[in-house]
N, CA, C and O atoms as a GROMACS GRO file, in nm:
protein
  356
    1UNK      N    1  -1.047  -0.799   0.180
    1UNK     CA    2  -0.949  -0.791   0.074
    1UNK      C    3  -0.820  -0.858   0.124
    1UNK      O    4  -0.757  -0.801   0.212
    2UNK      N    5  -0.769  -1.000   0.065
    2UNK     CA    6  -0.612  -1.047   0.062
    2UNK      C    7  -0.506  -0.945   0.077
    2UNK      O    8  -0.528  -0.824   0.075
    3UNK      N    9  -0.404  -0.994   0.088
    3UNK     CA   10  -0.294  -0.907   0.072
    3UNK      C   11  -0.221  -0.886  -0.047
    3UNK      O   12  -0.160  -0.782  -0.072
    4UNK      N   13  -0.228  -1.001  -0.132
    4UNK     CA   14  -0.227  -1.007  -0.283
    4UNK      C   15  -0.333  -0.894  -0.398
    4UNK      O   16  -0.287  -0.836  -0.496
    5UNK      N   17  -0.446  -0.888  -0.363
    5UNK     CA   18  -0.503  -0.841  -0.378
    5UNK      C   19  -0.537  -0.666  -0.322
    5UNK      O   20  -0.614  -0.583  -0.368
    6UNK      N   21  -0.441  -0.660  -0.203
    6UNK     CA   22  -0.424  -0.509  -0.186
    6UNK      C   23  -0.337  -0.415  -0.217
    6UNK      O   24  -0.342  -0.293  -0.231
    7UNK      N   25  -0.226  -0.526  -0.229
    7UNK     CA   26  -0.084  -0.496  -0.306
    7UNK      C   27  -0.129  -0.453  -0.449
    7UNK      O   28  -0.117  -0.344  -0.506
    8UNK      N   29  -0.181  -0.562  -0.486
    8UNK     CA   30  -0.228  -0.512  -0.652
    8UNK      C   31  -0.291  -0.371  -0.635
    8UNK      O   32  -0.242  -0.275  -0.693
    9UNK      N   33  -0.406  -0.360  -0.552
    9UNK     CA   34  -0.451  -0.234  -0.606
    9UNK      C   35  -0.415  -0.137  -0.552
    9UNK      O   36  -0.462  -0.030  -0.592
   10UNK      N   37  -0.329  -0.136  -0.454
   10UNK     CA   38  -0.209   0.064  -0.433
   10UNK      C   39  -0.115   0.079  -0.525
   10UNK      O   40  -0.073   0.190  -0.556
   11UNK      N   41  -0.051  -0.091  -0.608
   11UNK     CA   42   0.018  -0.031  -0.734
   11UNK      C   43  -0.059   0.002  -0.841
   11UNK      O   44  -0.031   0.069  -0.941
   12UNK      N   45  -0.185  -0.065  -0.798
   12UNK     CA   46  -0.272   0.081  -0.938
   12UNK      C   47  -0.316   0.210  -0.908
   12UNK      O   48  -0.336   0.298  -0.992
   13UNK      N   49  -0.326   0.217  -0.819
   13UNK     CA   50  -0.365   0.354  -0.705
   13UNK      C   51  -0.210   0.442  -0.746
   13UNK      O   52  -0.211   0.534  -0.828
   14UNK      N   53  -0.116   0.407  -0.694
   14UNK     CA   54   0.043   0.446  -0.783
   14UNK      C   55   0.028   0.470  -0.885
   14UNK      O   56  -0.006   0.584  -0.916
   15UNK      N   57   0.043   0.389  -0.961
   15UNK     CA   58   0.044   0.403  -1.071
   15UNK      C   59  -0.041   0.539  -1.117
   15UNK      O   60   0.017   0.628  -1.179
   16UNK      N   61  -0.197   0.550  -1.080
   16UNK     CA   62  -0.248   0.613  -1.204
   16UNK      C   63  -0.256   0.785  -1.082
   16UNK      O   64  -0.331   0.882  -1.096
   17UNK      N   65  -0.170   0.766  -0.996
   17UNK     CA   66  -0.176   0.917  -0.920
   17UNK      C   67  -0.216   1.053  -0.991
   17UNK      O   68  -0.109   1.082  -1.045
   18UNK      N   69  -0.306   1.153  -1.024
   18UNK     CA   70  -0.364   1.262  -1.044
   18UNK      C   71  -0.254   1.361  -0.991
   18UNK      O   72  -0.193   1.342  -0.886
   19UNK      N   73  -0.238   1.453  -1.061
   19UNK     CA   74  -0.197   1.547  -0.984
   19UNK      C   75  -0.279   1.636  -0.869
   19UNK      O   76  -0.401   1.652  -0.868
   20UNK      N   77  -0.183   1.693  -0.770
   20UNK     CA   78  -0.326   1.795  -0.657
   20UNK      C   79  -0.352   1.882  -0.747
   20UNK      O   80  -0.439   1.946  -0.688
   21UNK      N   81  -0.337   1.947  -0.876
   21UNK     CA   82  -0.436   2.049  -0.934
   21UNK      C   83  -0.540   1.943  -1.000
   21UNK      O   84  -0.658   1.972  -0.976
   22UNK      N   85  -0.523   1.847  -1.063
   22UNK     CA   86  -0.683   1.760  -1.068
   22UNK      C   87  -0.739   1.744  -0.986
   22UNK      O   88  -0.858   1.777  -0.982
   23UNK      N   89  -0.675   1.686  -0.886
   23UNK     CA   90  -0.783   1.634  -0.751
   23UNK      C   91  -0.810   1.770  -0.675
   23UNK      O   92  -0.916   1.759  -0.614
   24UNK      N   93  -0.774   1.843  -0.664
   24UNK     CA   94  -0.822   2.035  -0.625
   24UNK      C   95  -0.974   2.035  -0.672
   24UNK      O   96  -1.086   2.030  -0.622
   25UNK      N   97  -0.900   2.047  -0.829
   25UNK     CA   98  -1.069   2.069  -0.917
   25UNK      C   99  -1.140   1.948  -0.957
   25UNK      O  100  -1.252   1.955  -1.007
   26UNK      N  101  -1.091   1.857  -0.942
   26UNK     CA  102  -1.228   1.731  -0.959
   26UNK      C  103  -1.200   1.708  -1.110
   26UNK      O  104  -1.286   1.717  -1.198
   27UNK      N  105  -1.086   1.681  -1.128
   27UNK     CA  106  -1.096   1.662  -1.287
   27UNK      C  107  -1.048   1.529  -1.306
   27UNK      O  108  -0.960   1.467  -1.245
   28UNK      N  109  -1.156   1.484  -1.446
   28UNK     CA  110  -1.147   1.333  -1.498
   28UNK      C  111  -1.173   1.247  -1.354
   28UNK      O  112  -1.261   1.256  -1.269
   29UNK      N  113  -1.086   1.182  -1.364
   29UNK     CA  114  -1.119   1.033  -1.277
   29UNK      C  115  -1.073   1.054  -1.110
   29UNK      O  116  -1.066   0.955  -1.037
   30UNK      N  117  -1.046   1.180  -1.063
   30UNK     CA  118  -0.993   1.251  -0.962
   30UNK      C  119  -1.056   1.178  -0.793
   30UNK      O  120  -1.011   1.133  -0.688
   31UNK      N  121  -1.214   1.212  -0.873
   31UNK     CA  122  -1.291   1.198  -0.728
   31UNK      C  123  -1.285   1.009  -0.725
   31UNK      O  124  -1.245   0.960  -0.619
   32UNK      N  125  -1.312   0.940  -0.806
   32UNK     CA  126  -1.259   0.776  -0.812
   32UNK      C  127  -1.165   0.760  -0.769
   32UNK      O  128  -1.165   0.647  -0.720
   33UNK      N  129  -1.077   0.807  -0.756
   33UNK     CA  130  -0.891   0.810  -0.743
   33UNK      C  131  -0.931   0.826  -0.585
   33UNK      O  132  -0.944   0.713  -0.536
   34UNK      N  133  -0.952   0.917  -0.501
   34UNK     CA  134  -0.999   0.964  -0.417
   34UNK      C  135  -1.029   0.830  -0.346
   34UNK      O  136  -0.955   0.754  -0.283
   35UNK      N  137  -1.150   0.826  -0.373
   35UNK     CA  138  -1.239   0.689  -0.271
   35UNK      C  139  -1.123   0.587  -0.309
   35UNK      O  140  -1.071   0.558  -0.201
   36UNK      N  141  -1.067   0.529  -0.394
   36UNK     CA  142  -0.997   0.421  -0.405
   36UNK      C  143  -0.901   0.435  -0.282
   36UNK      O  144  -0.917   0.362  -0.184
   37UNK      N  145  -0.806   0.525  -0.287
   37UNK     CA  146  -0.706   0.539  -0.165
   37UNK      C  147  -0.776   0.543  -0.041
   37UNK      O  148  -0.741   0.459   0.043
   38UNK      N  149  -0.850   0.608  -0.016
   38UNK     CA  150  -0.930   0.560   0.096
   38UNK      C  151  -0.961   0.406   0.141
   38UNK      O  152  -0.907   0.341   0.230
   39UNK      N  153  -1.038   0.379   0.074
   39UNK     CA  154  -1.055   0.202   0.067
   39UNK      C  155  -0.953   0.152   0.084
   39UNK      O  156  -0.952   0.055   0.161
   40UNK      N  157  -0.832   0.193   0.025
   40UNK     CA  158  -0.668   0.126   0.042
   40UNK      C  159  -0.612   0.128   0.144
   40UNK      O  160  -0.540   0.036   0.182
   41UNK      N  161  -0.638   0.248   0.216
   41UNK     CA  162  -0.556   0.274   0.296
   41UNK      C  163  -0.647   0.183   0.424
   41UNK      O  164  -0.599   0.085   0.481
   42UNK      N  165  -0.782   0.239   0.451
   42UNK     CA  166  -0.863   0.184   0.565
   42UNK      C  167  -0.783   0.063   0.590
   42UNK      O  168  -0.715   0.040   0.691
   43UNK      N  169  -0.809  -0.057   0.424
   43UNK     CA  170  -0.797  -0.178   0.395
   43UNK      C  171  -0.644  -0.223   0.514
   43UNK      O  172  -0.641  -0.291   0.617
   44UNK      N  173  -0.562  -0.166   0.459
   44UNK     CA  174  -0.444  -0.200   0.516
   44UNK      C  175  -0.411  -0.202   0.638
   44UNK      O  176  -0.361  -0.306   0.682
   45UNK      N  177  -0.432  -0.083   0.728
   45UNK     CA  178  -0.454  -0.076   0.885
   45UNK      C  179  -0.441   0.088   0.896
   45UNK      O  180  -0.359   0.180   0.895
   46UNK      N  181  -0.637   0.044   0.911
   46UNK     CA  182  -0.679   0.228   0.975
   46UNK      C  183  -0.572   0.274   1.117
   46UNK      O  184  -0.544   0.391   1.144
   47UNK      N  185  -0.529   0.163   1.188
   47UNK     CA  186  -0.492   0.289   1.258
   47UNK      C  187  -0.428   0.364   1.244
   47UNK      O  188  -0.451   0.484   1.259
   48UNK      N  189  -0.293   0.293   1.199
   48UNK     CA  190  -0.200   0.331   1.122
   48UNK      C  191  -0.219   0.498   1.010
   48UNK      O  192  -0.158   0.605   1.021
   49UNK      N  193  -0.328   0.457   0.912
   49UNK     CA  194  -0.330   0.545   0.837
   49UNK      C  195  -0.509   0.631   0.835
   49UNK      O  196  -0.559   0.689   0.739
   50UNK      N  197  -0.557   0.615   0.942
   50UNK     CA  198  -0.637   0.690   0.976
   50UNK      C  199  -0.665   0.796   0.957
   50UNK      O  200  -0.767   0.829   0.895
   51UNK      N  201  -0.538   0.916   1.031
   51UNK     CA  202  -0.564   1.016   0.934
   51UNK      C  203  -0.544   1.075   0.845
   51UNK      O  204  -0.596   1.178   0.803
   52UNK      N  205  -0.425   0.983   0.787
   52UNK     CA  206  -0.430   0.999   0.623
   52UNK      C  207  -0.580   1.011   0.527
   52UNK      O  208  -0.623   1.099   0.453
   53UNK      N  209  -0.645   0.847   0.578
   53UNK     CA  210  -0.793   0.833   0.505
   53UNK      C  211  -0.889   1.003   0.589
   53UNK      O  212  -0.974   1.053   0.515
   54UNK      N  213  -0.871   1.057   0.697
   54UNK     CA  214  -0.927   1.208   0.747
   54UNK      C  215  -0.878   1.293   0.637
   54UNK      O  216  -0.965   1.372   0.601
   55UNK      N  217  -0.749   1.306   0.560
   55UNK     CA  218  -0.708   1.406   0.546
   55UNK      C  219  -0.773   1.464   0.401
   55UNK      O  220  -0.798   1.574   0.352
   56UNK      N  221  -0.786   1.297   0.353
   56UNK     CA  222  -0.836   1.280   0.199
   56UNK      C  223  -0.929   1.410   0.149
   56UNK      O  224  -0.923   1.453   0.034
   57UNK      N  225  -1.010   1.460   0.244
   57UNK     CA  226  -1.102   1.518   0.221
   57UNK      C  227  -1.068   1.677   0.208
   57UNK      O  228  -1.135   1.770   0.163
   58UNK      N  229  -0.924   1.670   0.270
   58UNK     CA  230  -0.870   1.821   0.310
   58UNK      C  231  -0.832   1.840   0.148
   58UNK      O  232  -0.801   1.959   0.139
   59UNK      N  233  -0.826   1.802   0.067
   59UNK     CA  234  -0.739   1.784  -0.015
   59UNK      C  235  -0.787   1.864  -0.162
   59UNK      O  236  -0.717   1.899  -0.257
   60UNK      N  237  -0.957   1.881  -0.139
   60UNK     CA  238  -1.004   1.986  -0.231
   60UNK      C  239  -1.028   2.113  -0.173
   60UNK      O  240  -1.103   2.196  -0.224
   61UNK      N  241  -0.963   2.128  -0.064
   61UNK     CA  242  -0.980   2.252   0.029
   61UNK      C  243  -0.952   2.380   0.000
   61UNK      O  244  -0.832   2.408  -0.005
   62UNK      N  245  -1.033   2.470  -0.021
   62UNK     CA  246  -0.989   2.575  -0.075
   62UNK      C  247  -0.851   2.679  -0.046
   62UNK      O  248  -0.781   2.755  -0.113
   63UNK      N  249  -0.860   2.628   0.106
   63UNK     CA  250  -0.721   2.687   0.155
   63UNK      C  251  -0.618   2.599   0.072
   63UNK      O  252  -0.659   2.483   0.064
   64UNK      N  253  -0.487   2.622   0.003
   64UNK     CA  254  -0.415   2.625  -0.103
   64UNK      C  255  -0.309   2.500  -0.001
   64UNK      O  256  -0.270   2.384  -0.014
   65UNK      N  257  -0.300   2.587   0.079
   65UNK     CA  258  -0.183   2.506   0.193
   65UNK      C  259  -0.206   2.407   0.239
   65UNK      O  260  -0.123   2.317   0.227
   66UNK      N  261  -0.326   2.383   0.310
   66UNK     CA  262  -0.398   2.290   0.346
   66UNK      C  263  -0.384   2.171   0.233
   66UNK      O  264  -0.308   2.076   0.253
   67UNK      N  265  -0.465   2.182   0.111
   67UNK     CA  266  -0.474   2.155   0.048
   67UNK      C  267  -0.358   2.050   0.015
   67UNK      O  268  -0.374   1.929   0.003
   68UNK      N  269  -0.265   2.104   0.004
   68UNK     CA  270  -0.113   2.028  -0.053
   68UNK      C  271  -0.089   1.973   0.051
   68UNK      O  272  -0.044   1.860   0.033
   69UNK      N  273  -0.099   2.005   0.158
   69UNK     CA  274  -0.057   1.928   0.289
   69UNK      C  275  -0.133   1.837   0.293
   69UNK      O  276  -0.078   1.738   0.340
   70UNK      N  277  -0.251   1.818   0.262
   70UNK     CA  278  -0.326   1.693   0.336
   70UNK      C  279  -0.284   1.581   0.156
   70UNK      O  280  -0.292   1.458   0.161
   71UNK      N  281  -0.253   1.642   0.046
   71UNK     CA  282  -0.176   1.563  -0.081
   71UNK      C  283  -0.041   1.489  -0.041
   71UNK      O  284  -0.007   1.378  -0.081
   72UNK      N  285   0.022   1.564   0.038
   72UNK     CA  286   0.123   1.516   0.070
   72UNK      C  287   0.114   1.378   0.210
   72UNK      O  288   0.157   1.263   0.198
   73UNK      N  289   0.072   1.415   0.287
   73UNK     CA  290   0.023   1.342   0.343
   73UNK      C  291  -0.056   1.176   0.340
   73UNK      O  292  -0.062   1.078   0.414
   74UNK      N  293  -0.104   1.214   0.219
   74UNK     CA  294  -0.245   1.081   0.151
   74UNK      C  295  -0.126   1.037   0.095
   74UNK      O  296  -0.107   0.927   0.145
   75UNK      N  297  -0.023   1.065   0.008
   75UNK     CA  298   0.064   1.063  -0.063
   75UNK      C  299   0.137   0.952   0.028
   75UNK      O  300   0.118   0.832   0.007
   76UNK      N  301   0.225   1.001   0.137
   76UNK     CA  302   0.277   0.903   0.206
   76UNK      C  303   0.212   0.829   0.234
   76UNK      O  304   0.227   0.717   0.186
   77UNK      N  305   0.121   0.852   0.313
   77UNK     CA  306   0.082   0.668   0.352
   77UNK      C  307   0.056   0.573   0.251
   77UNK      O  308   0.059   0.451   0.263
   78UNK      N  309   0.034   0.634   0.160
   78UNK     CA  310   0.029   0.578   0.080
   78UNK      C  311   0.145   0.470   0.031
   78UNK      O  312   0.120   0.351   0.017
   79UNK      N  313   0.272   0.527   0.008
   79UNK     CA  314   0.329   0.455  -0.036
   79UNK      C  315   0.431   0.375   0.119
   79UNK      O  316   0.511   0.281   0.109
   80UNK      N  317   0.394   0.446   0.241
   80UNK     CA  318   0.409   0.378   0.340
   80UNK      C  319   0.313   0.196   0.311
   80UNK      O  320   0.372   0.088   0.314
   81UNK      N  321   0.190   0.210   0.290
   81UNK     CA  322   0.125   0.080   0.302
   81UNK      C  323   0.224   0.000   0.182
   81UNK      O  324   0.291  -0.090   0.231
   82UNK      N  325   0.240   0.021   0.039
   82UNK     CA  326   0.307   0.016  -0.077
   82UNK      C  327   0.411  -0.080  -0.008
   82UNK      O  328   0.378  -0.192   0.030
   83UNK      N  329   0.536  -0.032   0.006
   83UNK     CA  330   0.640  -0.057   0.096
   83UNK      C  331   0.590  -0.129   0.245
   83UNK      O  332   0.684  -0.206   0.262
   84UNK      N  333   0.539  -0.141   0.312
   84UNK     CA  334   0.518  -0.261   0.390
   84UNK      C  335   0.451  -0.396   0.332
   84UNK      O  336   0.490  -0.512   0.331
   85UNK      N  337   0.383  -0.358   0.304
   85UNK     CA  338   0.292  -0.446   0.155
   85UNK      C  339   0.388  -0.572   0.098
   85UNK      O  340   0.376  -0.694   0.098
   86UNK      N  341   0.496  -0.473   0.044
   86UNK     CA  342   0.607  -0.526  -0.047
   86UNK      C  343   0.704  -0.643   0.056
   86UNK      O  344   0.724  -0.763   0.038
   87UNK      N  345   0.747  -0.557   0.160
   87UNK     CA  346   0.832  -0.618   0.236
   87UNK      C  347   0.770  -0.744   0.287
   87UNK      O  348   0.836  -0.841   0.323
   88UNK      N  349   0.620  -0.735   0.288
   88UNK     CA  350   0.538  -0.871   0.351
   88UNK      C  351   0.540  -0.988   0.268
   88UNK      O  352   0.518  -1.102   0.307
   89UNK      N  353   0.576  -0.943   0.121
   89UNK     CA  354   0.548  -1.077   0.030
   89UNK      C  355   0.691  -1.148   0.039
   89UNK      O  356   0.710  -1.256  -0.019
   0.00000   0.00000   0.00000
């Protein structure tokens, strides 16, 4: 994946963000949303966001805390890659 092309898709990944009570319960397009940021993030530089793409999974976790923590988390790097992304063009 280009960099043109990765840029494009974390501002759709942005853009169409779920809330953590969808992605908790798997609702609508939640678990898609899911693998996409993954793919995004790997895409950009796993090392970097490694365990962000680990945490992804914490994120339907029944523990409540956990849960939001590993949202918050996916969350930043997220817009960490976003913002370097940007600054590269």
């Amino acid at each position: 994946m280009g960099h043109d092309e990765l840029f494009y898709e974390i501002n759709e990944i942005i853009r169409n963000v779920p809330s953590y009570d969808e992605l908790s319960e798997g609702i609508g397009h939640s678990p898609m949303w899911l693998g996409r940021i993954q793919n995004a993030l790997y895409n950009w530089n796993y090392v970097v966001t490694g365990n962000a793409v680990l945490e992804v999974k914490h994120i339907t976790s029944q523990n409540l805390g956990r849960g939001r923590q590993a949202y918050s988390e996916v969350l930043t790097a997220l817009h960490r890659a976003h913002n370097d992304l940007r600054l590269k063009s």
